[in-house]
N, C-alpha and C positions, 0 to 999 in steps of 0.2 A: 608883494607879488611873489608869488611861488615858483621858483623855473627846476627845470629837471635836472637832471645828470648833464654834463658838461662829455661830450664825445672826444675822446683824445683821438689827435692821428698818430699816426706810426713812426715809431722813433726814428729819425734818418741822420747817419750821421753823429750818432750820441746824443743828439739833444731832443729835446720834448718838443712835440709842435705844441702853440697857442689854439685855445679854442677858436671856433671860425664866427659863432652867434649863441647865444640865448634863447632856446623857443619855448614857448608860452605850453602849460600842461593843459590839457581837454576837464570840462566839469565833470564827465565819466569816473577820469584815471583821482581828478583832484577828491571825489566824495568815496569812491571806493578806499581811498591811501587816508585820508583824512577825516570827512566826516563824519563815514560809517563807526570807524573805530571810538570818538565820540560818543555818538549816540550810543553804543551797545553800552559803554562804561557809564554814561547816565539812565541806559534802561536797566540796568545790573544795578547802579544805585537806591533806584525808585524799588527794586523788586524785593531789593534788601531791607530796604526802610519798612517797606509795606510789610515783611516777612519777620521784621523788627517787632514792629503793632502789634501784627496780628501775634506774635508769641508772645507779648503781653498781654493781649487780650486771654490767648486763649489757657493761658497759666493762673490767671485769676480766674477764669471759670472754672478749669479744671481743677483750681485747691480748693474751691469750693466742696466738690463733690469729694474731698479725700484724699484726690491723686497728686504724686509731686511729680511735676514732670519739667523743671525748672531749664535741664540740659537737654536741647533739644536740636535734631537738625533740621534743615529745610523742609525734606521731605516727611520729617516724622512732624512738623507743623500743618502742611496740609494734610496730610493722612489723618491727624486729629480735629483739624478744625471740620474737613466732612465729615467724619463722625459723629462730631457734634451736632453738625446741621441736619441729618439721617437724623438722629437722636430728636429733635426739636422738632422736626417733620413727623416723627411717630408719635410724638406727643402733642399734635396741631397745636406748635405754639409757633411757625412760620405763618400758616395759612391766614390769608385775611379773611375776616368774615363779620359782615359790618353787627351781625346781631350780638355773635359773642362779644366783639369789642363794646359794643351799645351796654350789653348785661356787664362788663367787667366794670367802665366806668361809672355806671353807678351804682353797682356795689363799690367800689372804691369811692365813690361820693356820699354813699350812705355810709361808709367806716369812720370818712374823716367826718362826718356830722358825728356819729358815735363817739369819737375822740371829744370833739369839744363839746359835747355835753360834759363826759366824762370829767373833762378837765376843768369845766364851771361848777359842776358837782363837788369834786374836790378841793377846791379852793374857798377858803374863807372867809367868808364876807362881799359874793360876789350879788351886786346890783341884779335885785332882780327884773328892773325894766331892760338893763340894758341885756341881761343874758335872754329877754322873752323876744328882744327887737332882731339881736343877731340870731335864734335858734327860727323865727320868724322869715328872716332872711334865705337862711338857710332850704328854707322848706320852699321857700316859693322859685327858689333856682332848681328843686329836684321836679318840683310843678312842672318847671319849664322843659325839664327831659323830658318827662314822660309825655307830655301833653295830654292830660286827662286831668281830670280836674282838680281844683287846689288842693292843697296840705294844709289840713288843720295841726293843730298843736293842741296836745294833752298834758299838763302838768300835773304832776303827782305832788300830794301837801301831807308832809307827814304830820305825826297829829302831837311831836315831840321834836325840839330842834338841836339837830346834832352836836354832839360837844367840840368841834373843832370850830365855831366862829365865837370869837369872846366877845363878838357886839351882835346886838339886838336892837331894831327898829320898829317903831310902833305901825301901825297903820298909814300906807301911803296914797293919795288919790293921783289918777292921771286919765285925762279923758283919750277914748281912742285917737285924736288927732294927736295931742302927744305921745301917744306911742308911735306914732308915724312919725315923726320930728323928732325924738328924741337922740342927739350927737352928743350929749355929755358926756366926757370918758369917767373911769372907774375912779371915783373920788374917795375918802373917807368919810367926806359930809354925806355922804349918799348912805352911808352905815349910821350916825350916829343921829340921822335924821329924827326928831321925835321920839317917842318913850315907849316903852308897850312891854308888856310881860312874856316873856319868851314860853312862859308852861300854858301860856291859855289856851282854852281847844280852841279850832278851829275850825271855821263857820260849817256848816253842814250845806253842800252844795243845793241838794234835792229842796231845804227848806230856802235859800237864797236865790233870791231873781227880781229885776226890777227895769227899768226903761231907764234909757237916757242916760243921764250924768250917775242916777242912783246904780244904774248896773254894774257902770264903768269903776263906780269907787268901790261896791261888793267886790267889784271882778279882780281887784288889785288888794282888797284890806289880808292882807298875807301877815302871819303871824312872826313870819320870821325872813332876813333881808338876804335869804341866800341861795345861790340856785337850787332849784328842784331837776330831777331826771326829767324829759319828755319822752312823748311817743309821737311822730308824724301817723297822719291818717289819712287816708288816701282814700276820695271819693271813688268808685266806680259805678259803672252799672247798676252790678249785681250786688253791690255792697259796698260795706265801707271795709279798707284792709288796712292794719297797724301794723305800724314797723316801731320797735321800743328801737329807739336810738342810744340810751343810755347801756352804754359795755356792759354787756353780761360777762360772769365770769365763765371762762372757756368756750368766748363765740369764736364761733369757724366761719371769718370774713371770702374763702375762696368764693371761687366764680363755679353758675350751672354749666352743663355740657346743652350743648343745643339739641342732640337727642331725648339729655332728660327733658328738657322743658316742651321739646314738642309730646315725648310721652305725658309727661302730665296735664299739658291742655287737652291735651285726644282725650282722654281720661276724665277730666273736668267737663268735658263738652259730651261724657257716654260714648266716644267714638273710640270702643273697645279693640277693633282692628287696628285701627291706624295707630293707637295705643301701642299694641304687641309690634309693629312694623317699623316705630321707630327703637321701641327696645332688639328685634333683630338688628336693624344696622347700625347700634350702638354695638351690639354684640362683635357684627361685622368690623367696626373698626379697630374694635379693644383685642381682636383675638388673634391667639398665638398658633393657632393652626393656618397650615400654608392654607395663602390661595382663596380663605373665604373672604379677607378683608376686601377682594378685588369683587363682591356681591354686590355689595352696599354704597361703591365708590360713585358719586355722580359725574367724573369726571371720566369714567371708560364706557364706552361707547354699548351698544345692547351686545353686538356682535363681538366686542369685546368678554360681556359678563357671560353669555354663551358658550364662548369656548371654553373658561376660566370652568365653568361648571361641569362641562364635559368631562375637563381634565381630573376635575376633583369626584366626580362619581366614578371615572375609571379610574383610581387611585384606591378609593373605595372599594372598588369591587375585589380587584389585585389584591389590594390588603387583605381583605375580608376570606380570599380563596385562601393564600397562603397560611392564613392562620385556621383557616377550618384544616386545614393537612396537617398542621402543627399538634392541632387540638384532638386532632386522630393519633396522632403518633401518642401524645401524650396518654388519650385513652386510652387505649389499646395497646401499647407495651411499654410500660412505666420503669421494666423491671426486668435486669439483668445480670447474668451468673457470669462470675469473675473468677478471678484465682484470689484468695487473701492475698495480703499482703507480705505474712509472717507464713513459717511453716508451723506446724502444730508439732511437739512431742506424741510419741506414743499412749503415753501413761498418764496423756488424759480423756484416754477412751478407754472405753471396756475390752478385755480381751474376748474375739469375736463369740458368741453363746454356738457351740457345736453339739447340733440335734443326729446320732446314730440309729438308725433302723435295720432292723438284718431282712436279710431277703428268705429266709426263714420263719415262716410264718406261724408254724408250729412243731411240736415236738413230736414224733415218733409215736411216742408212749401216750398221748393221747389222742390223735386221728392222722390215719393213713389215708390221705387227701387222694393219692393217685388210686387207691384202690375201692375207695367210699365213689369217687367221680366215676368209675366203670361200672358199677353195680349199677350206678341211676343210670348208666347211657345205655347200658344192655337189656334194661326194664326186669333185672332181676326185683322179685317178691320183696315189696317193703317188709317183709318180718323177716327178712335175712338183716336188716339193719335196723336196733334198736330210737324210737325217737332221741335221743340223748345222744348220739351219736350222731343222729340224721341235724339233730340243732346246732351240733358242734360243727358239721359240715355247712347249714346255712349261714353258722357264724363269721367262718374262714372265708365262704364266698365272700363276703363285701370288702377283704383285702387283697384278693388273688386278681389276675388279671381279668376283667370283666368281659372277654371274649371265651372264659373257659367252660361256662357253663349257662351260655347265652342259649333259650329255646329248649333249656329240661326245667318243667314246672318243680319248683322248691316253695308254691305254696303257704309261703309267709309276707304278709303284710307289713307289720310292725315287728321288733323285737326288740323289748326294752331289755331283755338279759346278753348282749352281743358282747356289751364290753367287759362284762362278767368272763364267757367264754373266752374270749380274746387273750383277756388278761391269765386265764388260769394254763391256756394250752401253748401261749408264747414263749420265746425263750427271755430267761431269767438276768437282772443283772450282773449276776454275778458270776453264770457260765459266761456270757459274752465276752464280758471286760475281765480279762486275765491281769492286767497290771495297767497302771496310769506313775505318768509322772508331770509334775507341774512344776515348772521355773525349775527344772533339775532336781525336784524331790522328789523320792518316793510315797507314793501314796496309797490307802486303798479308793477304790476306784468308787466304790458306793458312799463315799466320803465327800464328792467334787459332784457327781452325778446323780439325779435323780429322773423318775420316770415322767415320761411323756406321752398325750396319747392324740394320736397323729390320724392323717386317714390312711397312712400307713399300717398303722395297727400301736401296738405296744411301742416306743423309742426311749433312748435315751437322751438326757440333756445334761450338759455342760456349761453352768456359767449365765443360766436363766432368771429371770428375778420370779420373785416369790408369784402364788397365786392370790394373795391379799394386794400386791400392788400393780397385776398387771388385769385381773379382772376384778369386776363389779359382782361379787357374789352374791349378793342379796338377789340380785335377777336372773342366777342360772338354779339351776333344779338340784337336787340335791340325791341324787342317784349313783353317783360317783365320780370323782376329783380330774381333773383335765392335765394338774401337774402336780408332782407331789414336792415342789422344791417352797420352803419355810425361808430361807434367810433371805430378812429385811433388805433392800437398799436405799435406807431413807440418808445416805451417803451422796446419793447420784439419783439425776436427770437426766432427760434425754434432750431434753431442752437447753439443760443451765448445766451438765458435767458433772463432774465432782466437785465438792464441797474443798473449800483453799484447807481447812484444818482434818479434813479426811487421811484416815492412817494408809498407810502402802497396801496391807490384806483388807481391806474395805472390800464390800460386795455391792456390786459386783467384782471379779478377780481383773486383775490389769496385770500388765507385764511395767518393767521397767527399762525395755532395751528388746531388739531386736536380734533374731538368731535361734536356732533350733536349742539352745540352751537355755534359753528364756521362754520358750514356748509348751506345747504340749506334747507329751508322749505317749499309745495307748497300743498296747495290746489287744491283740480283739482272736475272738476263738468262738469255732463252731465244730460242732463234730458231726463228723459225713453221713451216718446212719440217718442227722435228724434231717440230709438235704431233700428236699424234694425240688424236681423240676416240670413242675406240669401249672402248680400253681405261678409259678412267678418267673418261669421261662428258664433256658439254659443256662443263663448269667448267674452267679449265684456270689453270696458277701454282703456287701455292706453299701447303704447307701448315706452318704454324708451332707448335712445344709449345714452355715455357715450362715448367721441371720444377727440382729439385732438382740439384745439382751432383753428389752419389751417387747419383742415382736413374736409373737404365737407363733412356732413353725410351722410350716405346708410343704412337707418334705417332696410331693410331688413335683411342684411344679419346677424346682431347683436343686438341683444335687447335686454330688460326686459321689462317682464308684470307688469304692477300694475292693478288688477282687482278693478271696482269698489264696493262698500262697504269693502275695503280694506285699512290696513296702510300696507306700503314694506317701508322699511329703507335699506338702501343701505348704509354698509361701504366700502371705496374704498380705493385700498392700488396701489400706481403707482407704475409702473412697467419702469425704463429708460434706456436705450442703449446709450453710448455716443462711440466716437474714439477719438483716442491720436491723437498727434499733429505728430505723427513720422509716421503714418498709410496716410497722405495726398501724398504723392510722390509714393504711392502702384497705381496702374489700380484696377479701379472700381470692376472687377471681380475677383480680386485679394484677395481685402479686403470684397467681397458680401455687396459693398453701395456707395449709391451717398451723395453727398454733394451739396447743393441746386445748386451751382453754375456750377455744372458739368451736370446734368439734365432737360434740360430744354422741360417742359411741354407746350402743344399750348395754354389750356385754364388756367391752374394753374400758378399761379407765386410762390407760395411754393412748393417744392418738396416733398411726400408724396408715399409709396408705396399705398394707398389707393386712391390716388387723380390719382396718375399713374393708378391704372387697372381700375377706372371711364373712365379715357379716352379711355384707353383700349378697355372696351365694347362699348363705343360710336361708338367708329371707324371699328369695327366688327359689330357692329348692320349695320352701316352706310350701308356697304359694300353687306351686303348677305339682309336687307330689302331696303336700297332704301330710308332710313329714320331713325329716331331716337328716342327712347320716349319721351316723355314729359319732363322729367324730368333734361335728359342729356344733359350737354352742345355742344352747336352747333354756327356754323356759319350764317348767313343771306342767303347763299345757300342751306344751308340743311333743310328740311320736317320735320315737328312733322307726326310722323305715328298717323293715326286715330284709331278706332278699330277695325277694320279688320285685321291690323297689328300685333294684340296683341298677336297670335301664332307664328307668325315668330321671331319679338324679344325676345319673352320667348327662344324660341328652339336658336337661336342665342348666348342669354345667357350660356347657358346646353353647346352650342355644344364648343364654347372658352373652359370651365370649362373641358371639357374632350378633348381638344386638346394635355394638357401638358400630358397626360396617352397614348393616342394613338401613335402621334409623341415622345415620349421617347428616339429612336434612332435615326431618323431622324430629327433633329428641322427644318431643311428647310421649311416645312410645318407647325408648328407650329407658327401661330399666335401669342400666347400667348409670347413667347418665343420673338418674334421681338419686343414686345410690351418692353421688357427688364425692368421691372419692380421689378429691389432690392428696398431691405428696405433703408431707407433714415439711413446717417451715425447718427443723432442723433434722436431717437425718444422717445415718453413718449406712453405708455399705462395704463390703468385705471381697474383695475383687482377689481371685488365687491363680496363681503360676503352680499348676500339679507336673510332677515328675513322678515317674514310677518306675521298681526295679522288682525283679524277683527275690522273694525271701526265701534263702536257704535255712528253716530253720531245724531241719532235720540234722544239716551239717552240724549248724551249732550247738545243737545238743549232743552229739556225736563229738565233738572236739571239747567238751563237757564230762565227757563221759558220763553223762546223765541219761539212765535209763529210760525208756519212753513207751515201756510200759504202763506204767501211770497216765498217760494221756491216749487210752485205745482210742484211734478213729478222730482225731483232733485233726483240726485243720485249722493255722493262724496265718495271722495278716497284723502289721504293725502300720499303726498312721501318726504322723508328726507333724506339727501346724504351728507355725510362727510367722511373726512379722517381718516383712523384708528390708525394711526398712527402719532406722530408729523417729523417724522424720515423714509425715506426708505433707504435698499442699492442699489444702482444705478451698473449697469454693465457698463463696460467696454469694448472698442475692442482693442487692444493692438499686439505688435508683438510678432508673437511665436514664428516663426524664422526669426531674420532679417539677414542685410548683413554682420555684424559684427559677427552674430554667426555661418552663413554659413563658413566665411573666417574662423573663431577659428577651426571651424569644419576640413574643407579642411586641415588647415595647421596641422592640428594635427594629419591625416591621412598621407598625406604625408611626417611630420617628422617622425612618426611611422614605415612606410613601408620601405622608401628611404632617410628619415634626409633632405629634402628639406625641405627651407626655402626661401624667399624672393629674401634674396643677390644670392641665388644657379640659382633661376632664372635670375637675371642678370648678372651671369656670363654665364649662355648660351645667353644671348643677346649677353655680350661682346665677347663672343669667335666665333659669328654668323656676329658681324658687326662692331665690335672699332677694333678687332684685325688682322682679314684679313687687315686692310686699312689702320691700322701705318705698318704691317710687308711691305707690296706693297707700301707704301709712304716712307720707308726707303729703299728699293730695290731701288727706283727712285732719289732717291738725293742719294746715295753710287753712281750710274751710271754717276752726274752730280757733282761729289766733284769737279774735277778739275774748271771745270768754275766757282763755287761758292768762290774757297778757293784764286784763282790766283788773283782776282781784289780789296785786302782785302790792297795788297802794291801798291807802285809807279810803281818800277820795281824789276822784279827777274834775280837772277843771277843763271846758273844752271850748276852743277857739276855732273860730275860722273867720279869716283873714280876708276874705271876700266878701263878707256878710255886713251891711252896716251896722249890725248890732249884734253884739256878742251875747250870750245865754249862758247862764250858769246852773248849766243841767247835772240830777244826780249818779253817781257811776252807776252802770246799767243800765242805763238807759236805750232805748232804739236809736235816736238819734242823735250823733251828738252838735246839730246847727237847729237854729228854731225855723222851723217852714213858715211860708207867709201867713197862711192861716195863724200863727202865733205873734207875727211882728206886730200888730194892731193891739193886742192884747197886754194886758197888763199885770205883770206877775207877780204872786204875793210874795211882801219881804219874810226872810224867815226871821223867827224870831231873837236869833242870835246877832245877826248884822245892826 
């Protein structure tokens, strides 16, 4: 008996009082103090024990599959044993399902018959009544599963007996009662029974058959006393179906899924739909995409599969928008301009090509512009001006401002002698350019510079490549030369740069550093009697471009002034575009650029978006005048427009220029737009910071003491042009979105929404086209076993176990038990038996 605390009273006096009683504890206070504490240390026991098991159980499973997971704690035991059971529920090898398990055990009944065949087969010297009684047995227990009708038994007689039994038996007789009785176990007398030659053929079924006792001892005279392989045969319906029971080599004993088996009865029966329906919810259950396997489930409810679908066609849909906006982005701008990564040196560009025009259109000494233009405005008498003079005047018009003699008839159409004219009355290289210097040398200027013919009229160029490699001559005319500069630069591309083993003075010219000392220096001179202001207005010097070393100048559109009694110094800082190597397999509009090899111009052999809209206008002038200017290149068929022309090319010009604004919606009709003129995938631009100061150069000839009577009526201007930099950064075109991030993109959306993946997609292959066509390619050979499995022996021998009387029919045959019509009958013996 348990009692409590003992209550002291209060000390009086020094001494301790005695207790007063004993009281008895409550079953409450005794099972909370006592029992409880018990029990939890035997359910802690029990849960450790169990917790014991199971980490044995579940470390034998798990080293099965690979894993060592020997040290383990509680919770990391249950965390894996759900897992496992997850695991075994996704591979429905929890669910009960009385058919799979009906199909597993007997295929497992049929493997272990397969074994002991195998194992009678191989053994030597084994009785063949007792192995026909046990494989007999055997078939009529798999009878009993199916419940369909008996199993016969097909022994295969080879026609030579194997070299593993050292004894041979002669002929044995035993009536079918004895085979029903027969208990003798495996003796040796049962081997040594009787004599007989082991190489003799053996009977020929087809000719052996006979009633009674005669059948029974045919049916048994066996040449040799050792097991044969069988085949169970299995009555049905619709036929008879064989199962070889003797182990093939590399049979696959698993079990069917009960999808496949219903697919191939639906299939077997022509019930093509229900066929496809249960391959869907086989698909259904195998698949790795969220959400479908909840289609197929017969275990959720409709209004369950309802919503499950909902969710997955909006999941669908979602996915399907956001990658249509991906697959836009990806269309439509694939491709963007960066900064490299490196900076580039100078000197591996060309130093920029500088095209000079003077605003002096002609000389003095051959037409007085201001006073030839009054003659025609006053309507003074054309024989006050001789034609030759009047041509030289029409010639000057097509460079002078085209408002100067807009509305006085000049009566020429064409004029193939303009640039004749031009060239003979303009001024000369060699008055112009008084002095040049390059990288800090002196030079002469007609040295470095060669002529140009602009629709400015006569220019100069600096630093231009030849006219063999920047046009196609074979297809312009042959009237006179557009540039007269000769030296090669099969050194340099516009695409690919200079060559790695290219010398320092290669052409085209490069610098090797930046600064007015590395750059150029040029004199330039006109003298004031030759100025005229009427043709080219009050401004009067020099007009400068700054262009591409392939690119044909268009001095109009882009210039610098340098006025005379002027210095302008011009620092230039380039400006380069290049494309990656991964941008070549993109379409041209893809990337907004061609690559010389993709573009091919009629008069250009460089590709150039500049050199492109020359041709451009050429061939829109072409078209609406009738002709072409002067200037532009042409064929041996086409007309220099005279100057009567001069308003319609201009307006020709204008009306291109505002085709791309008008046709905005429509490009059909835009010109401009056919003319399909991107910028070239690599190009340089030449971007200038001008400064300008007054040239005293009268002082300095003056502090010279150089007379300056040698130069009556001169009037200079110095220009100087160098890079500002020894270093620029170069841009880039690059992918913004390629294929590689399209797909990251896609797949990331799609495992998001739905967990698709690659493999997901080829299981909807496989389940659309590998697996309709093995389940239909094993429908077909199930329907054709017997012909495949019967011509495998010599001859079969064929039994059935229900029949009072056994038939020794030849392999081939329709039937292998005799019908009653035959049991009456009496069958001739062959001649062998």
């Amino acid at each position: 008996m348990v009692y409590g605390n003992m209550i002291a009273e209060p000390v009086m006096g020094g001494k301790i009082a005695q207790p007063s009683s004993l009281e008895p504890v409550s079953r409450t206070y005794q099972y909370r103090k006592v029992m409880k504490p018990m029990l939890e240390r035997k359910r802690r026991a029990r849960i450790n024990r169990c917790l014991d098991e199971l980490k044995e159980l579940m470390v034998s499973a798990l080293q099965n599959e690979g894993e060592n997971v020997s040290k383990l704690e509680k919770a990391d035991i249950l965390e894996l044993t759900v897992r496992h059971l997850h695991k075994l529920r996704r591979q429905q090898r929890l669910a009960v399902n009385p058919v799979i398990d009906a199909d597993r055990f007997r295929a497992g009944f049929t493997h272990a018959a397969n074994e002991v065949s195998r194992c009678l087969a191989s053994t030597s010297g084994v009785d063949i009544k007792l192995g026909t009684k046990l494989m007999t047995h055997l078939g009529h227990r798999l009878n009993d599963l199916d419940k369909v009708s008996p199993l016969s038994v097909q022994c295969e007689q080879n026609l030579q007996s194997p070299p593993i039994s050292p004894f041979s038996s002669s002929s044995s007789s035993a009536s079918a009662a004895d085979l029903q009785s027969y208990q003798m176990p495996l003796t040796p007398q049962s081997f040594r029974s009787g004599s007989g030659n082991p190489n003799s053929p053996s009977p020929n079924p087809s000719e052996c058959s006979s009633t009674g006792s005669e059948s029974q001892q045919s049916l048994l005279k066996i040449q040799e006393s050792v097991w044969r392989p069988c085949w169970f045969v299995r009555g049905t319906a619709s036929g008879r179906k064989m199962f070889n029971v003797t182990p093939q080599h590399g049979t696959d004993s698993r079990s069917v899924s009960n999808f496949e088996l219903k697919a191939i009865n639906a299939i077997d029966n022509r019930k093509i739909c229900r066929g496809f329906k249960s391959l869907f919810l086989e698909y259904c259950s195998n698949s790795t995409i969220h959400g479908i396997k909840y289609f197929g489930c017969k275990r959720r409810t409709l209004y369950e599969k309802i919503w499950w679908i909902v969710v997955f066609l909006l999941s669908v849909y979602g996915c399907g928008r956001l990658i249509q906006n991906i697959y836009r982005k990806w269309d439509q701008t694939p491709v963007i301009v960066s900064f490299n990564e490196k900076s580039t040196p100078v000197w591996q560009i060309p130093f920029p090509a500088v095209t000079i025009c003077p605003e002096t259109k002609m000389k003095l000494q051959y037409l007085n512009f201001t006073a030839s233009y009054h003659m025609l405005l006053n309507d003074t008498d054309d024989e006050a001006m001789d034609e030759d003079s009047f041509n030289r005047l029409r010639a000057v018009a097509q460079v002078c401002d085209a408002h100067v003699l807009q509305g006085i008839p000049l009566n020429q159409t064409y004029d193939s002698a303009c640039v004749d004219y031009l060239r003979n009355m303009s001024v000369s290289l060699d008055e112009m350019l008084m002095y040049c210097k390059w990288r800090n040398d002196m030079d002469f200027c007609n040295n470095i510079f060669t002529e140009t013919l602009t629709e400015e009229g006569l220019c100069f160029t600096f630093n231009g490549i030849a006219a063999d490699d920047m046009l196609r001559k074979e297809e312009l005319h042959k009237d006179y030369a557009y540039t007269t500069e000769n030296r090669s630069s099969v050194q340099w591309t516009l695409e690919n740069g200079y060559r790695e083993d290219a010398a320092i003075d290669t052409y085209p010219l490069r610098v090797l550093g930046a600064g007015a000392r590395a750059g150029l220096n040029i004199l330039l001179r006109l003298y004031e009697y030759d100025l005229d202001y009427l043709c080219r207005g009050p401004v009067v010097g020099f007009k400068v471009l700054l262009h591409t070393s392939s690119e044909y100048p268009q001095v109009s559109k882009q210039y610098f002034r340098v006025p005379l009694q002027q210095e302008v110094i011009i620092s230039v800082k380039p400006q380069m575009i290049t494309t990656s190597d991964g941008l070549r397999d993109y379409a041209p509009h893809r990337r907004q650029c061609y690559f010389n090899h993709e573009r091919r111009l009629k008069y250009f052999q460089v590709y150039t978006q500049q050199n492109c809209e020359l041709e451009c206008i050429t061939n829109y002038t072409l078209r609406s005048c009738g002709c072409v200017k002067f200037s532009m290149p042409r064929d041996d068929r086409t007309e220099v427009c005279g100057a009567s022309k001069i308003e319609c090319y201009n307006e020709a010009e204008d009306e291109l220029l505002s085709q791309e604004v008008k046709y905005s919606v429509d490009k059909s009709y835009d010109f401009r737009a056919k003319c399909d003129c991107l910028p070239a995938c690599t190009s340089v631009q030449y971007d200038a910071e001008i400064s300008q100061a007054d040239f005293n150069w009268k002082n300095l000839f003056m502090a010279y003491k150089s007379p300056m009577d040698e130069f009556p009526g001169v009037q200079l201007s110095r220009l100087t042009i160098y890079f500002k930099e020894a270093q620029f950064i170069t841009s880039k075109r690059s992918e913004l979105y390629g294929v590689t991030d399209f797909l990251a993109n896609c797949g990331g959306l799609l495992g998001l929404f739905m967990g698709v993946s690659l493999l997901s997609l080829a299981e909807i292959i496989y389940f659309c086209s590998i697996r309709p066509f093995v389940i239909l390619r094993g429908t077909t050979r199930s329907k054709q076993a017997p012909a495949q499995v019967q011509p495998m022996a010599p001859s079969l021998y064929v039994f059935d176990m229900d029949k009072p009387k056994e038939a020794f029919l030849r392999r081939g045959s329709k039937s292998p038990t005799l019908t009653k019509q035959d049991e009456g009958k009496e069958v001739e013996k062959p001649k062998d038996c």
